[in-house]
C-alpha positions in Angstrom: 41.6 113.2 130.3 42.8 116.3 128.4 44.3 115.8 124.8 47.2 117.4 123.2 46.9 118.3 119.7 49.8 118.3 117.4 49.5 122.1 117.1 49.4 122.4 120.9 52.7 120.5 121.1 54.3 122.6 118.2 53.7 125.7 119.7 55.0 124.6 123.0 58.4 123.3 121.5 58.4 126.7 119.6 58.2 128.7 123.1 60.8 125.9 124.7 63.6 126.9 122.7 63.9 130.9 122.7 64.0 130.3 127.0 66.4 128.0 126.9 68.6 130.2 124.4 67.9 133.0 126.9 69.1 130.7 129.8 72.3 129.6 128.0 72.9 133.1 127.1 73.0 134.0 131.0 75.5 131.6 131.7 77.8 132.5 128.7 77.4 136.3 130.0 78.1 135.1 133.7 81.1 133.5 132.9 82.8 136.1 130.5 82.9 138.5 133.2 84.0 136.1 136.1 87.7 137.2 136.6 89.4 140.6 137.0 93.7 140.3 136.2 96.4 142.1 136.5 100.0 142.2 135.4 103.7 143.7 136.2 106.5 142.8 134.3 110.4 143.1 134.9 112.3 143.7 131.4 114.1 140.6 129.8 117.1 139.1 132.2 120.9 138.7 129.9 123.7 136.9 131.3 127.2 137.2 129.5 130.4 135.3 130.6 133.7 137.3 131.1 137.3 135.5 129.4 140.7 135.2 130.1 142.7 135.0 126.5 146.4 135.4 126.0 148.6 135.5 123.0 152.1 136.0 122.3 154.2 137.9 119.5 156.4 134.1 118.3 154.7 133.3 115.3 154.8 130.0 116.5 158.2 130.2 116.3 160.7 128.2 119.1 162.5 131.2 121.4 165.6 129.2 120.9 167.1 126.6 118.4 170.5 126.3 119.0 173.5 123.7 117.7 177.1 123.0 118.4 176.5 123.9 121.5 180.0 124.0 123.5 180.4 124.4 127.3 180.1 128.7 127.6 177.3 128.9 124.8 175.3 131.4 126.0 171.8 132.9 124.0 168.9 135.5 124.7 166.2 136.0 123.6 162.5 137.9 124.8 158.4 137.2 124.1 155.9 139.5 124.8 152.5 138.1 125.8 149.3 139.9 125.9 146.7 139.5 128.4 143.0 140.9 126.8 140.5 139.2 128.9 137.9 141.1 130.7 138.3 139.2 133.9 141.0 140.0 136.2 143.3 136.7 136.7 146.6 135.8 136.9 149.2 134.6 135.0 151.8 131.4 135.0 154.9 130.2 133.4 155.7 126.8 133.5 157.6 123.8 131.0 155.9 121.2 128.7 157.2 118.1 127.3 160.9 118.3 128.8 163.2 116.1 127.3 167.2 115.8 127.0 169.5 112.9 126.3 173.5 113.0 127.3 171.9 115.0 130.9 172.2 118.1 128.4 169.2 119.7 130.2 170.9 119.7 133.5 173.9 121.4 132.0 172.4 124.3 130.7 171.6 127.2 133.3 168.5 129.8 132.3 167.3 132.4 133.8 163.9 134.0 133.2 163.1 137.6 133.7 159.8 139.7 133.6 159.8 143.3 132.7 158.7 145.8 129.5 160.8 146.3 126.7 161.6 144.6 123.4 159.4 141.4 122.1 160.5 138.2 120.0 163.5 138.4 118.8 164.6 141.7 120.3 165.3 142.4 124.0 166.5 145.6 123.3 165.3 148.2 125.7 164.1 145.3 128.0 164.2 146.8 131.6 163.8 143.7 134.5 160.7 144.5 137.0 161.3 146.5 140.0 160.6 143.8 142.2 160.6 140.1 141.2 162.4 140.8 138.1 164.1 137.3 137.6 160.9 135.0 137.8 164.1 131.9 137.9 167.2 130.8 137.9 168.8 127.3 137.4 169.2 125.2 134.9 167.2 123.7 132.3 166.7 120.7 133.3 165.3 122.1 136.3 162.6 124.1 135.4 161.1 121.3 133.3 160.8 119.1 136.4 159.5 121.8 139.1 157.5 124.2 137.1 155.2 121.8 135.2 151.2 123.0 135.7 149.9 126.0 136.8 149.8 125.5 140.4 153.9 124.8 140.0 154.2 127.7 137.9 156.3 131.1 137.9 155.4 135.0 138.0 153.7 137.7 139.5 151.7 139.0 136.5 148.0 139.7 137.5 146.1 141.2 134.0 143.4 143.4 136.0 141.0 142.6 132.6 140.2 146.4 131.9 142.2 146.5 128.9 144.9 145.2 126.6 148.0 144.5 128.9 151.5 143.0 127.8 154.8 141.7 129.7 157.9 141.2 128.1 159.7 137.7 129.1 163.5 137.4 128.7 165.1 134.4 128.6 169.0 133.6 128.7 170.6 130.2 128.4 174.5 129.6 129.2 176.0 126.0 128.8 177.9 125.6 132.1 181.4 126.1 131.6 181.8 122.5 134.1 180.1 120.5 131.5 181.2 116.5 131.8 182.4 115.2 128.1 179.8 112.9 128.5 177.1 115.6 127.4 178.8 115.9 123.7 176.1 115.1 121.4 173.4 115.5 123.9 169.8 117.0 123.2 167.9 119.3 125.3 163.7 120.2 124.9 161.9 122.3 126.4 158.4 124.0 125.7 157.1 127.3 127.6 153.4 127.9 128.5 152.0 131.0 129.8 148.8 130.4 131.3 146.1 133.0 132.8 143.8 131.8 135.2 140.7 134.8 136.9 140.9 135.8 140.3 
């Protein structure tokens, strides 16, 4: 039976180790060159939401606030609003928070007109539209109860949202001239809202 020395063993542990660097070194090598890639790349996607925005030349200020009201009492009075949205829409009238005690509201006929010309408390050099000029006509009372959302609301205004555009709205009230006594004292409310919806 052969013997191994110690020296025999050191020199064969000595030899072991540079081979087995030499085999790990292969597989290192094999695998950093395994895979070819390649790439193509579209530039960075942005998605920006158009608007709708009005506002009106009031300065929050009531169109009318009138007292001693008398059967004939009559008033005018005209708001421009200004559609600058960038999305074509179009735009409604209708009454918030009616209210009226003594059936005032119901005594009091207004009419409503679109056209250009004049602004909050001016309508001079209104001119009515061509065609539907006089968005209504009746009385108080009644446009409170019929024109109350959007869906139920008047005009013809559609902003085509390439610019600044602006309507002039004019409003006359007359206190029927057939007004019962029984309206004296009476109270009448009415708010307007213009509101702009796209198309």
């Amino acid at each position: 039976m052969s013997r191994v020395t110690p020296r025999a063993a050191r020199l064969a542990a000595w030899i072991a180790v540079p081979a087995a660097l030499v085999a790990s070194g292969v597989v290192v090598s094999t695998a950093s060159y395994s895979a070819f890639s390649a790439t193509t790349v579209n530039p960075t996607s942005n998605w920006s939401a158009g608007t709708v925005a009005l506002t009106d030349d009031d300065n929050n200020t009531a169109l009318f606030t009138a007292t001693g009201l008398k059967p004939g009492s009559t008033g005018t009075n005209c708001i421009t609003v200004t559609s600058t949205g960038t999305l074509p829409s179009t735009v409604k009238l209708y009454g918030t928070n009616p209210a009226t005690t003594n059936a005032l509201a119901t005594n009091i006929n207004l009419t409503v007109e679109q056209g250009t010309g004049g602004g909050f408390g001016s309508c001079t050099g209104f001119t009515p539209a061509s065609t539907s000029g006089t968005l209504y006509s009746g009385t108080v009372g009644g446009f409170g109860s019929a024109s109350t959302n959007f869906a139920s609301g008047v005009g013809t205004w559609a902003p085509t949202g390439s610019g600044s555009e602006s309507r002039v709205f004019r409003f006359t009230y007359t206190v029927s001239s057939t007004a019962p006594n029984t309206v004296q004292g009476g109270t009448a409310a009415l708010g307007f809202t213009w509101e702009a919806q796209n198309s």
